[in-house]
Wavefront OBJ file of the C-alpha trace (Angstrom):
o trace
v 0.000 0.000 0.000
v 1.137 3.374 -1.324
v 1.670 5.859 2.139
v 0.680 8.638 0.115
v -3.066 7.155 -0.108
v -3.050 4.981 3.234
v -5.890 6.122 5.374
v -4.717 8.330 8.082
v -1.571 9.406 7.112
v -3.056 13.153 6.746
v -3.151 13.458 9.991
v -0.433 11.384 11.313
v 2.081 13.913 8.716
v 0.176 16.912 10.726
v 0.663 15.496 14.170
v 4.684 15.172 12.724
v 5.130 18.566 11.838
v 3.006 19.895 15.126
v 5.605 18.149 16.870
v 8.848 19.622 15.024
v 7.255 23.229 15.331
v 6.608 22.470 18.759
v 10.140 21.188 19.610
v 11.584 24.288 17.482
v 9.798 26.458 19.993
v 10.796 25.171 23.056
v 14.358 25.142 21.854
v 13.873 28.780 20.612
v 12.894 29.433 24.063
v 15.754 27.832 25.805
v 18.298 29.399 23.906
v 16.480 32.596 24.490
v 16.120 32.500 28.017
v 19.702 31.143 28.106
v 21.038 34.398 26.336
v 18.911 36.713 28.304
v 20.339 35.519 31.878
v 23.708 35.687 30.200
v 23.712 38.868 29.338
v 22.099 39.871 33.200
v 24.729 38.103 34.747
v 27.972 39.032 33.065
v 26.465 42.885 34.095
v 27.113 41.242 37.491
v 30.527 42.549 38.688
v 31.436 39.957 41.129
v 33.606 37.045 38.898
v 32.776 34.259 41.504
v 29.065 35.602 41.526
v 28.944 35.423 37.375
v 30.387 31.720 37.156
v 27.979 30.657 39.885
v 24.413 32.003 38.258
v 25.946 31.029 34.688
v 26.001 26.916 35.997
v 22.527 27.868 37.017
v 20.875 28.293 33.582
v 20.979 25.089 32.295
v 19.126 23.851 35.929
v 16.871 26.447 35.690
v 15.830 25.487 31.920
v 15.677 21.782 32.852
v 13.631 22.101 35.806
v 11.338 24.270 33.742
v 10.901 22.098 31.352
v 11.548 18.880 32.697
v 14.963 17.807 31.655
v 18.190 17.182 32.697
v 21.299 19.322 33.006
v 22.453 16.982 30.511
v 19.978 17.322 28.227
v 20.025 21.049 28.497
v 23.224 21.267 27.844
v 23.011 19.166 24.998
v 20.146 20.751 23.093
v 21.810 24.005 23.727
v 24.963 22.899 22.576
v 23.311 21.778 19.104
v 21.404 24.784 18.855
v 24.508 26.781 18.787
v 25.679 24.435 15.913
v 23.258 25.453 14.376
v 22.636 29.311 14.758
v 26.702 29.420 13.642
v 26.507 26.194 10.965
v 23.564 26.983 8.980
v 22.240 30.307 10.501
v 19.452 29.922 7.653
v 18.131 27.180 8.640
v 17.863 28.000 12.145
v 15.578 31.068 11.215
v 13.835 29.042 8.891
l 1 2 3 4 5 6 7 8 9 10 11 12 13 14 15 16 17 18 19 20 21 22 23 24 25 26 27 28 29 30 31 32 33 34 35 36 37 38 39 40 41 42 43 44 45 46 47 48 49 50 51 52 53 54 55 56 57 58 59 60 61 62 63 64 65 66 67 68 69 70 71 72 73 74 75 76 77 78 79 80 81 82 83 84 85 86 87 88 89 90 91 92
């Protein structure tokens, strides 16, 4: 059976690209949020001060979103890949 015509697969190709728009979103957000508390904390004159909030973010956007440090980290880390990679994509 051709997928194209299988019964269903409308809606299972919507549900697909719901879920990479979503997923786009939320790592939109996190690198967002991420470059916002940067930028508040290296105002921060303290060195010791700066280093501590700045292993904060990535606990902050887990907890948020209910993830690990790790997996935080990781996303993030492929987002900036990205943004400095394929910078067209990433605003695509």
């Amino acid at each position: 059976m051709d997928t194209e015509s299988a019964p269903g697969t409308a809606s299972l190709d919507a549900l697909a690209r719901a879920q990479a728009m979503s997923e786009a979103a939320s790592l939109m957000g996190m690198v967002r949020h991420r470059d916002i508390e940067q930028a508040r904390i290296d105002a921060d004159p303290s060195p010791i001060k700066r280093l501590l909030e700045r292993g904060m973010i990535s606990l902050e956007i887990g907890q948020a979103m209910g993830l690990s440090e790790q997996q935080v980290n990781a996303r993030l880390a492929m987002a900036d890949r990205m943004i400095e990679r394929a910078p067209g994509c990433w605003a695509a």
